[in-house]
C-alpha positions in Angstrom: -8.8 -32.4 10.6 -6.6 -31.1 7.5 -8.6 -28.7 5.7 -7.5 -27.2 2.1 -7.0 -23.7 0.6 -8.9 -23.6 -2.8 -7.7 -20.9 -5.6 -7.4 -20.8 -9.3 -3.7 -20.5 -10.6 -2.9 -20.4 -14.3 -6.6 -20.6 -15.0 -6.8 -24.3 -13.0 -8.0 -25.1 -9.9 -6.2 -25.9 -7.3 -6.8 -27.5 -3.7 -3.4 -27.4 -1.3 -3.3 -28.5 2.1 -0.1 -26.7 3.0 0.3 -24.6 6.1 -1.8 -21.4 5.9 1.5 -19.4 6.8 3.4 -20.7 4.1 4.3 -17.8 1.8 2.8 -18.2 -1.7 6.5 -18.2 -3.2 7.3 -21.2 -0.7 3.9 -22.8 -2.1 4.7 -21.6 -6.2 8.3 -23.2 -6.3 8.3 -25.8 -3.5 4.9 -26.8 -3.4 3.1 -26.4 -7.0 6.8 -26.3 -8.9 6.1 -22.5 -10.3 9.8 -22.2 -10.5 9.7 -18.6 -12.8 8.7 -17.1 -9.6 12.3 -16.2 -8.1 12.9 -15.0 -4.4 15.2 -11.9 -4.6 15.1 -9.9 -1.5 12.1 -11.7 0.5 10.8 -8.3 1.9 8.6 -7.0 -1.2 10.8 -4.4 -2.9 12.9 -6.2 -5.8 9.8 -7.8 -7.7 11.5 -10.5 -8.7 8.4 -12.4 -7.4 5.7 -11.0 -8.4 2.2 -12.3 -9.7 -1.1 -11.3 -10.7 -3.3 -11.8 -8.1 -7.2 -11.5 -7.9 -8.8 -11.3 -4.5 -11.9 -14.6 -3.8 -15.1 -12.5 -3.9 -14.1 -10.0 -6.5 -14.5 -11.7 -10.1 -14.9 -8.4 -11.6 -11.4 -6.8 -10.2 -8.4 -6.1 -12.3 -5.4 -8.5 -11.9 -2.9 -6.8 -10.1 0.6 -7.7 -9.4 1.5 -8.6 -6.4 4.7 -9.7 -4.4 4.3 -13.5 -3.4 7.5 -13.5 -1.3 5.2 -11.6 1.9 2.0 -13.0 0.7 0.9 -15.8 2.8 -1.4 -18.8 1.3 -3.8 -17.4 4.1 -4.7 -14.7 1.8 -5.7 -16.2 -1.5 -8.2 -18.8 -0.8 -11.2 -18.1 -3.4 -8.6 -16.4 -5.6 -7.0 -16.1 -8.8 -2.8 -16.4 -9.5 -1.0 -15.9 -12.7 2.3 -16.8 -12.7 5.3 -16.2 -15.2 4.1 -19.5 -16.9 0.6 -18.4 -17.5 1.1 -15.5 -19.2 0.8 -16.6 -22.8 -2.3 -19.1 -21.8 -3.1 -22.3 -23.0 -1.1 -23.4 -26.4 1.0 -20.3 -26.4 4.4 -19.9 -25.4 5.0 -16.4 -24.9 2.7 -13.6 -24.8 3.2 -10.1 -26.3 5.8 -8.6 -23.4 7.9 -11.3 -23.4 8.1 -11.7 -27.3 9.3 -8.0 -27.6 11.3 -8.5 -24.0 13.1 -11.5 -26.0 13.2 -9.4 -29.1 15.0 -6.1 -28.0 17.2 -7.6 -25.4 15.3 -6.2 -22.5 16.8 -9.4 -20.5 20.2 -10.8 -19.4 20.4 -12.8 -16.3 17.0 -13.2 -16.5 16.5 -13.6 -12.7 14.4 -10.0 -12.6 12.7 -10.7 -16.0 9.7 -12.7 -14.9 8.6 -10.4 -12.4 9.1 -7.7 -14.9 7.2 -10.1 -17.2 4.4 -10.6 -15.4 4.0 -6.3 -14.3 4.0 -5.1 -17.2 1.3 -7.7 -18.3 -0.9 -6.8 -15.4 -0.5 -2.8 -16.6 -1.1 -3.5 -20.0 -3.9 -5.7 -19.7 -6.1 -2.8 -18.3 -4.4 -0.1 -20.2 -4.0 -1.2 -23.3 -2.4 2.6 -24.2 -0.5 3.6 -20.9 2.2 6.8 -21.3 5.8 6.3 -20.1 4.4 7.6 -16.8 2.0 4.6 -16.0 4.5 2.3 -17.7 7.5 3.4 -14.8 5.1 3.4 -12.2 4.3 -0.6 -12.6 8.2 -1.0 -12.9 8.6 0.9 -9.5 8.4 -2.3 -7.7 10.6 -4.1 -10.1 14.5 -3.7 -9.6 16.6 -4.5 -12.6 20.8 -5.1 -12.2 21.9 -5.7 -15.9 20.2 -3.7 -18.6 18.8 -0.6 -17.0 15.4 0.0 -17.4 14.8 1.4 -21.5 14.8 -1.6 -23.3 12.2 -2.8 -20.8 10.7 0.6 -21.5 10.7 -0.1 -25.0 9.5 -3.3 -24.9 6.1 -2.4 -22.6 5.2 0.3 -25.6 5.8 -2.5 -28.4 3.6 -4.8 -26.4 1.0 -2.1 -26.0 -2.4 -3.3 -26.9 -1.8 -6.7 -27.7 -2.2 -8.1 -24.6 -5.0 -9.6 -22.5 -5.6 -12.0 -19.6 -8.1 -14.8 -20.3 -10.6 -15.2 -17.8 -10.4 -18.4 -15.7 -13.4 -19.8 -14.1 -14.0 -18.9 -10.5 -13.1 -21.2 -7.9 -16.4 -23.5 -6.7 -17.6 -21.8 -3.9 -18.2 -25.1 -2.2 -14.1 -25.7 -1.8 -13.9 -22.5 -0.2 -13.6 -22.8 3.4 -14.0 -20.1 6.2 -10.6 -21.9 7.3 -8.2 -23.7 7.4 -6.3 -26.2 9.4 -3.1 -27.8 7.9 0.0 -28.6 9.5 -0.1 -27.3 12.7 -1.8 -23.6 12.1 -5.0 -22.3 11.7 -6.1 -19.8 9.4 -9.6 -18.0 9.8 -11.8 -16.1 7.1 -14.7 -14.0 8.7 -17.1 -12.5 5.7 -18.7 -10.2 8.1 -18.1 -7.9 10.9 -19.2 -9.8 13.4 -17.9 -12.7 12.3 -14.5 -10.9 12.8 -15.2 -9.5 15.6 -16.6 -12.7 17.4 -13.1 -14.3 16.6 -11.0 -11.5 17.7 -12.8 -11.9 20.7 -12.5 -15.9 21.2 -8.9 -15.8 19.5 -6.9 -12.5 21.3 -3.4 -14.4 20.3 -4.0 -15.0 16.5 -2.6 -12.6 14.2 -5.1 -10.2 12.8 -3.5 -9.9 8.7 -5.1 -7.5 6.1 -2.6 -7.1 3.6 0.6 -8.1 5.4 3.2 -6.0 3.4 4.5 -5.1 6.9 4.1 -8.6 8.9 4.8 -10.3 5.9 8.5 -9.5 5.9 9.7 -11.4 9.2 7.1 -14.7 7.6 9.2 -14.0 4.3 13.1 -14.2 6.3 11.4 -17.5 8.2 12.0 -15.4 11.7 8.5 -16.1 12.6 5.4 -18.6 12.3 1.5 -17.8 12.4 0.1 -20.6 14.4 -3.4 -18.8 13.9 -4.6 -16.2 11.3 -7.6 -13.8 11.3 -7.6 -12.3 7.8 -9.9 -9.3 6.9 -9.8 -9.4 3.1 -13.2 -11.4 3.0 -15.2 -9.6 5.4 -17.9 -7.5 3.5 -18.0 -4.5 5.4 -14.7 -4.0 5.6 -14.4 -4.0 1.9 -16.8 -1.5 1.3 -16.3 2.4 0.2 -18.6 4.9 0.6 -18.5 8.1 -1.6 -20.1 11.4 -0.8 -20.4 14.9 -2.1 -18.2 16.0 0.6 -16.0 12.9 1.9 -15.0 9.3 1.5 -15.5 6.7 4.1 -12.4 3.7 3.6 -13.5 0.2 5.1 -10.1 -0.6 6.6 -9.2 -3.6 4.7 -9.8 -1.0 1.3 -6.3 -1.5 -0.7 -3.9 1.7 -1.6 -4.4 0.7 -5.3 -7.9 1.6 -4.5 -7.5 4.6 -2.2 -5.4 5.8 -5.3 -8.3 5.5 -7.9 -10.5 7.7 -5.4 -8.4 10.2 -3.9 -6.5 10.9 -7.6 -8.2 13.7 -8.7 -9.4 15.7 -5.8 -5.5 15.3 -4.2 -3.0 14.9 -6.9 -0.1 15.8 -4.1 -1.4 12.7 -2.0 -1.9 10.7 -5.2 2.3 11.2 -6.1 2.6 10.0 -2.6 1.0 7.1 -2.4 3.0 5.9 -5.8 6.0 6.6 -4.0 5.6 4.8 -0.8 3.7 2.0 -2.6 4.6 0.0 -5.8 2.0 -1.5 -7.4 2.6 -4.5 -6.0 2.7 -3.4 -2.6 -0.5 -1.1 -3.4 -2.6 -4.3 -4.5 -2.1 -6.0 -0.9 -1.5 -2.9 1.6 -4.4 -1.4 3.3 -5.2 1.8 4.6 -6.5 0.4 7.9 -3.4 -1.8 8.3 -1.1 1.4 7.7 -2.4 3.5 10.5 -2.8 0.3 13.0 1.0 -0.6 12.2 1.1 3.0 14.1 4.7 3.2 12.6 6.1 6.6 13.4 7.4 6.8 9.6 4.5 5.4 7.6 3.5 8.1 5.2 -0.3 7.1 5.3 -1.2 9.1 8.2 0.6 12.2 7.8 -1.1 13.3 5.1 -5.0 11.6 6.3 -4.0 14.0 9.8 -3.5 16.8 7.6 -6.6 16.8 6.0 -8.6 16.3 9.0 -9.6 12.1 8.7 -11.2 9.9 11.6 -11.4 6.6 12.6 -14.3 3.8 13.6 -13.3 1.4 16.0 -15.6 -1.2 16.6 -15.7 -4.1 19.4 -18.8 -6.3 19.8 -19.3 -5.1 23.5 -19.3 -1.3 23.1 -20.3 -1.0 19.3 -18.7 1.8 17.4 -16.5 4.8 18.4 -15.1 7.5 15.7 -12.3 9.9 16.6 -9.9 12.2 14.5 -7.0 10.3 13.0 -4.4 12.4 15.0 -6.0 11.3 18.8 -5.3 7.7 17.8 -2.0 7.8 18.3 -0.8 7.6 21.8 3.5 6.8 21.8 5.8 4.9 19.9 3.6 1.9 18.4 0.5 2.5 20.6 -2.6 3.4 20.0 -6.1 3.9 21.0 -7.2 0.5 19.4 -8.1 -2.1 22.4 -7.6 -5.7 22.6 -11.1 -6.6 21.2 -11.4 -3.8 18.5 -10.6 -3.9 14.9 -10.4 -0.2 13.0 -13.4 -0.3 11.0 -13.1 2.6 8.9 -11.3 6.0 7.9 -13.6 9.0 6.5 -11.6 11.2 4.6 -13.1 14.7 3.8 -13.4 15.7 -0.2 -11.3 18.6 -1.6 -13.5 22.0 -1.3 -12.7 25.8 -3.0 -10.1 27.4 -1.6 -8.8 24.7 0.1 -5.4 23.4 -1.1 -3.4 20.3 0.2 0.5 18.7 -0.5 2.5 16.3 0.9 6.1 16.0 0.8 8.4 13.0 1.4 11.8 12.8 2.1 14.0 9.6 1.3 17.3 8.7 0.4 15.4 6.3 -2.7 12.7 8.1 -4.7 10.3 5.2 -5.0 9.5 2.7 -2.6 11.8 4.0 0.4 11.0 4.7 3.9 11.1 8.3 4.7 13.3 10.4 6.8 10.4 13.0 7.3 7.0 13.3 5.1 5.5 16.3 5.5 1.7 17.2 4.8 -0.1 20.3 4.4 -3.6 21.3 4.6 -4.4 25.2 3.7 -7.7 27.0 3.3 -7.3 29.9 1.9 -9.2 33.3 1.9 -8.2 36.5 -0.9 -4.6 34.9 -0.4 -4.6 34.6 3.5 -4.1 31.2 5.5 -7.7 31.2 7.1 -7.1 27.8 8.2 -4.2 25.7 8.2 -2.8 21.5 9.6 0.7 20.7 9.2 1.8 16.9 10.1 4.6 15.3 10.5 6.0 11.7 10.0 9.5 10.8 10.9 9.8 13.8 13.6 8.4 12.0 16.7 7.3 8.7 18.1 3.8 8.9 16.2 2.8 10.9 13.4 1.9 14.2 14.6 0.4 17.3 14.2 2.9 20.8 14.1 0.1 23.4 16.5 3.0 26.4 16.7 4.1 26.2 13.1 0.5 25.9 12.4 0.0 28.9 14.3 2.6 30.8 13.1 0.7 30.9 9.6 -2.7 31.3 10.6 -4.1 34.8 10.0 -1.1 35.5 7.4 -0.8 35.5 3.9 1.5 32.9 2.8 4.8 33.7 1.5 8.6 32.1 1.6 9.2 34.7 4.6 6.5 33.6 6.7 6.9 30.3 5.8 10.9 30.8 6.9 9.2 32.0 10.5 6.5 29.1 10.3 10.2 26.7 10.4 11.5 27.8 13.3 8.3 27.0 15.0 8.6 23.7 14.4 11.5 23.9 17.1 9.0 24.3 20.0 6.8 21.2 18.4 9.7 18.8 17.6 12.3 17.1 19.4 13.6 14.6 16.1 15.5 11.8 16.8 19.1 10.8 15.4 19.3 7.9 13.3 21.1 6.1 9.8 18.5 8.1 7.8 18.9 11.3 9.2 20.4 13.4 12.6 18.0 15.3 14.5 19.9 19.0 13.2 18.7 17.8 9.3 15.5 16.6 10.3 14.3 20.1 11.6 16.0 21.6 9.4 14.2 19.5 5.9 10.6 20.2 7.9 11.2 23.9 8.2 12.4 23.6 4.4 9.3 21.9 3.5 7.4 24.8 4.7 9.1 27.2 2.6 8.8 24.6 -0.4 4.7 24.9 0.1 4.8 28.7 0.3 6.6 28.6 -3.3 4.9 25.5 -4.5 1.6 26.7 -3.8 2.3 30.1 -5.4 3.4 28.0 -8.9 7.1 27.9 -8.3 8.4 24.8 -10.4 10.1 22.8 -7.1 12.3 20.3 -8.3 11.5 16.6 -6.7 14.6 14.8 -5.1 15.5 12.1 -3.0 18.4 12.6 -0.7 
């Protein structure tokens, strides 16, 4: 039987009995006739697609802007979409950022302006008075080709306080399904862990989706169909954060927009990276459990959570719950511990304490929003100026991200200066065999991850270190 997805778009209801996998561009244009939503490069980076989106369950969660081109209709039933058309709300034609947009010139093909549009409403909508800063990071995920990016700039500051999103009604719980069954694929909501679990046991071959900025991509280019879908972004547990005096404990379908808000002030170093591998857009969907169980050897995610010494809970409904460090996880090249009827349940990541120090360094030939050649994260306690205690990891330098044990050791017991750092580098030649690839030959990769070393010894004594991309 044909069963419905139920979500609020434009502040209106909405039942669609479309196929689950249908992206929610596909649905927007073809389905619903959003045409302001554009496709540009249907893998999540240009913008030109972007929404506010509001997760079913969450009424009291910002709008964030999202990239409909990898989000699947799976993913917003119970949830909120504004589109390009709904900015201004009901009677209004334009709202504050695309008045002053029109104003200044800030558009001239117009094909990037209504994601541009619609980002810079979702920023200034909960920061009514953001700094050119927080105004550049929301156009991270937003590529521009005509006017460059300062009457846009210009326009976000002109805007600044004069805008807001009405609030919609919530979608009547009794039109939200646990699934749905339309056209040929299935799509399956668990709200609790069990529930998940239950189903990733009685369903092995159905894609198990959290945020899907990575599977997304090949749904996006049409190279592949979901004929069944078990999301996570529903199920209770998994939603949940726990904060301590002396750590944080991540359910795994937890965003990066979220991780960001906690981690901010104790790690600034990790904060700056997270903006970078992550747009807002991507942050609002991505999760920090689907990261580290993409178990891609150049995700920047698990560097850094290795470095400061995080674990994992698996769970399966047969052998309950086993916790581990972050680095044993990782087995080879897209393997890990994780069996056929777990699901990674959580990551507990330890607070900042005195003496301790942390950074993280990423590598890429694009500044924002690029996948690294190497990322390099450093964890450092520190006694009357001696490394006491010391993890270095690596992404991009091996078939998993990895731990560095003779650099590590090479600094241990020492007081940390360029020249030991220079002696910590050449280390890394008995931990590292790099590959050789477009981004980067194996000779420059050792060669950036000794540098990096160097660049903590001087960074961490107050050297300005300039920040570049390749």
């Amino acid at each position: 039987m044909t069963t419905h997805t139920a979500f609020v778009l434009n502040g209106q209801p909405v039942a669609t009995e479309v196929r689950p996998d249908t992206t929610v561009l596909d649905l927007l244009r073809d389905h619903l006739g959003r045409k302001g939503t554009k496709e540009g490069c249907a893998e999540g980076d240009c913008g030109a697609c972007t929404i506010l989106f509001r997760r079913g369950g969450d009424a009291e969660a910002p709008m964030l802007a999202a990239n409909s081109c990898i989000m699947s209709v799976a993913q917003i039933d119970g949830g909120e979409i504004v589109t390009v058309e709904g900015l201004a709300g009901e009677g209004a034609v334009l709202n504050a950022v695309q008045d002053e947009m029109a104003k200044n010139g800030s558009s001239q093909c117009g094909f990037c302006t209504p994601g541009i549009a619609v980002a810079l409403t979702g920023l200034l909508a909960r920061n009514p008075d953001p700094d050119e800063g927080a105004i550049h990071d929301a156009l991270a995920g937003n590529l521009c080709r005509c006017t460059g990016y300062r009457p846009i700039v210009d326009a976000a500051k002109a805007a600044a306080a004069r805008v807001r999103i009405e609030p919609a009604p919530a979608v009547d719980e009794n039109l939200v399904t646990s699934h749905t069954d339309a056209g040929g694929a299935t799509a399956h909501r668990p709200r609790d862990l069990r529930g998940l679990l239950m189903l990733r046991r009685d369903h092995p071959d159905a894609v198990l989706l959290a945020g899907g900025t990575d599977l997304g991509v090949p749904l996006a280019g049409y190279e592949t169909r979901w004929p069944e879908t078990i999301t996570t972004g529903h199920v209770a547990e998994l939603r949940r954060t726990d904060t301590g005096d002396d750590h944080w404990t991540f359910g795994a379908a937890i965003t990066w927009e979220e991780v960001l808000d906690a981690v901010g002030q104790d790690y600034p170093s990790f904060a700056t990276l997270i903006r970078r591998f992550g747009s807002t857009q991507i942050r609002s969907m991505g999760t920090i459990g689907g990261n580290i169980g993409t178990a891609s050897p150049i995700g920047d995610g698990p560097p850094a959570l290795i470095a400061l010494g995080a674990t994992i809970t698996l769970v399966s409904l047969e052998d309950g719950e086993r916790t581990m460090p972050l680095e044993n996880f990782f087995l080879d090249y897209r393997k890990t511990q994780l069996r056929a009827d777990e699901v990674i349940a959580s990551v507990t990541v330890p607070r900042a304490k005195v003496g301790e120090t942390m950074r993280t360094y990423k590598i890429s030939k694009r500044y924002d929003q690029d996948i690294s050649t190497v990322c390099g994260a450093y964890w450092l306690a520190m006694d009357n100026g001696t490394v006491a205690d010391i993890r270095i990891a690596y992404g991009g330098m091996a078939a998993i991200p990895t731990r560095a044990p003779n650099a590590e050791a090479a600094l241990r017991g020492k007081v940390l200066t360029p020249e030991t750092a220079r002696e910590a580098g050449k280390a890394l030649a008995a931990d590292f065999k790099p590959l050789t690839d477009w981004r980067g030959s194996a000779v420059y990769r050792q060669r950036v991850a000794a540098n990096l070393i160097e660049r903590l010894a001087r960074d961490v004594a107050g050297e300005t270190v300039e920040v570049m991309a390749l």
